[in-house]
Structures are given as C-alpha cells and as structure tokens.
C-alpha positions as CSV (number, residue, x, y, z in Angstrom):
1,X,-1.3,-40.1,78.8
2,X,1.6,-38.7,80.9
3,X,3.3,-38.7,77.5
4,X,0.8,-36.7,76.1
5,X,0.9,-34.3,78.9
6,X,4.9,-33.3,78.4
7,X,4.8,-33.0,75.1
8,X,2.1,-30.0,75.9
9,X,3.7,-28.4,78.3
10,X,7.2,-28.5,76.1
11,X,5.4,-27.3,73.6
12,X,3.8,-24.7,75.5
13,X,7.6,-23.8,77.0
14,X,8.8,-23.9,74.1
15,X,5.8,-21.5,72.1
16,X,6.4,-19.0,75.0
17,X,9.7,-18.9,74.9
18,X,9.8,-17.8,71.1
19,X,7.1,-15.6,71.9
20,X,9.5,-13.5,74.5
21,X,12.1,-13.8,71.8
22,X,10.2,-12.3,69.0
23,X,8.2,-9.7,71.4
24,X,11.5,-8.8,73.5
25,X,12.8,-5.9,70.4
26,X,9.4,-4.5,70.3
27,X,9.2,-3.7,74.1
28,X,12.3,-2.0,75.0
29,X,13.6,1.3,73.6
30,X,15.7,1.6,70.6
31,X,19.4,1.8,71.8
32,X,20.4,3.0,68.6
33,X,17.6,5.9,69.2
34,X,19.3,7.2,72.2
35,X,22.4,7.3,70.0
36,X,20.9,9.2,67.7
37,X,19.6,12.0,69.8
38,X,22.4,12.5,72.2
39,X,24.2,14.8,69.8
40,X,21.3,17.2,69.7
41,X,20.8,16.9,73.6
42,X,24.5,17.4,73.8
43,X,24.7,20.7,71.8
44,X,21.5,21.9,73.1
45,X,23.2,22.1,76.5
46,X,26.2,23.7,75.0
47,X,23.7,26.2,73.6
48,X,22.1,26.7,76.8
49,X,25.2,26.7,78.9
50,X,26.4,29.6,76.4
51,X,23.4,31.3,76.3
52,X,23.6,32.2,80.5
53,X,27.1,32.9,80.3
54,X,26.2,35.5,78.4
55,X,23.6,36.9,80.2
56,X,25.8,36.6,83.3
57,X,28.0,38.8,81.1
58,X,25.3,41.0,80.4
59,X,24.5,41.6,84.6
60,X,28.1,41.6,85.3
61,X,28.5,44.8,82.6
62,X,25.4,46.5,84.7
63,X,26.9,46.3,87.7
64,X,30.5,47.2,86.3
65,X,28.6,50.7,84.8
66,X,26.5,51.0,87.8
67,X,29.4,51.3,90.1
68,X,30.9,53.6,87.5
69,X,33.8,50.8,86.6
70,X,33.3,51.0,83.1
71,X,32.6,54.3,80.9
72,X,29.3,54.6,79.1
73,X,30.6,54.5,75.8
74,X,32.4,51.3,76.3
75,X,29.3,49.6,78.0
76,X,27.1,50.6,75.4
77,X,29.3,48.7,72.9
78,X,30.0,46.1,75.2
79,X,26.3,45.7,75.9
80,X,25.4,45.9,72.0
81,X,27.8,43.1,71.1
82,X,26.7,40.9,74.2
83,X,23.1,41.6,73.6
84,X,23.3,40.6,69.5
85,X,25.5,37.5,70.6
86,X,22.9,36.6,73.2
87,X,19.8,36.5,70.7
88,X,22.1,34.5,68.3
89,X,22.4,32.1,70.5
90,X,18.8,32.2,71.8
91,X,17.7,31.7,68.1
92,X,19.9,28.7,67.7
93,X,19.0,27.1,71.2
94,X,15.1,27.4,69.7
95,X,16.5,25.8,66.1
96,X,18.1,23.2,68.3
97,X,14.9,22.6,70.5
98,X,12.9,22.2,67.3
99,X,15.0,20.0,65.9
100,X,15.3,18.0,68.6
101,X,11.3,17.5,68.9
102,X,11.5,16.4,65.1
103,X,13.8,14.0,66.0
104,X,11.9,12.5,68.8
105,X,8.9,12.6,67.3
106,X,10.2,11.0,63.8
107,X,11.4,8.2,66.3
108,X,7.8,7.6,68.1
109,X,6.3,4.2,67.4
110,X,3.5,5.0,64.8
111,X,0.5,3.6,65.9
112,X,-1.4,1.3,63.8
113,X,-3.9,3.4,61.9
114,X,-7.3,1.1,63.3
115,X,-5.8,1.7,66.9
116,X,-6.3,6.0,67.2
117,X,-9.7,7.7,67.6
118,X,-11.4,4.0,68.9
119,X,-12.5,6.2,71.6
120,X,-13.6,9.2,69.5
C-alpha cells in the first residue's frame, strides 16, 4: 500500500510540476513586448522633452521683448517660427501617443470570446 501511495504523490509532483511549466509563459509579461514598445516610449519623451524646450523658448522670447531686449520685429519672427515649430511637434507627440496606445492595445491578451459580458 505504501507503494501505492508514492507512486501518487510522484505522480502528483510530477503533474504539477508540468503544470507550472506549461502555465509559467502565460503568466508573466511578454519580454519581447517591452522590447517592442520602448522605441515608441523612447521617442515619445524625445517629443516631449522638445516640445517644453520650446515653450521655454517661447517664455524666454517674452521676457527678452518685455524688458525691451529684443526689437518687435525680430520677436515677432522669432515667436512665428517657435510657435509653428512648437505645434509640429505637439502634432507629432499626439501621432506618437496614438501610436503608442495601438501598440499596447494590439499587445493586450484577447480575451476568450465566452469570458466578456458574463456579467452583462
């Protein structure tokens, strides 16, 4: 009987521990995911970084013309230029943002199509 008894529990061992291995890839996140979005998080920092430098350019240029450092004619060329560059970056930090949600949500784990609305 004790026999009996050991070659249950190896086999119960032995059933869980192929069960972790199998399960193990389907609980923990995708590394290759990560890899895969860290070029759009990477430039959507660049964007943003770029995007305040320019507005810091923009408040620097109002305080340059407020104290009567810079002529009106060159701030209001200054400012044009800044402004322009500042909503073409803006424009592509949104693109990038977008993007990056695609991304992410392409990557989601689908649910199975009997598991959504049980509830509803």
């Amino acid at each position: 009987m004790s026999g009996e008894l050991v070659g249950v529990v190896l086999s119960v061992v032995v059933a869980l521990g192929l069960l972790v291995f199998v399960a193990a890839p389907l609980l923990r996140r995708d590394a290759s995911l990560d890899e895969r979005l860290a070029p759009a998080g990477s430039q959507l920092q660049e964007l943003q970084s770029h995007h305040e430098m320019l507005l810091d350019s923009l408040r620097d240029l109002e305080d340059d013309r407020a104290t009567d450092k810079i002529d009106e004619t060159d701030y209001k060329d200054l400012s044009a230029r800044l402004s322009a560059k500042a909503v073409e970056v803006m424009k592509s930090l949104d693109a990038a943002k977008a993007d990056l949600e695609r991304r992410e949500a392409a990557a989601a784990p689908v649910l199975h199509p009997n598991a959504r609305g049980r509830d509803e």
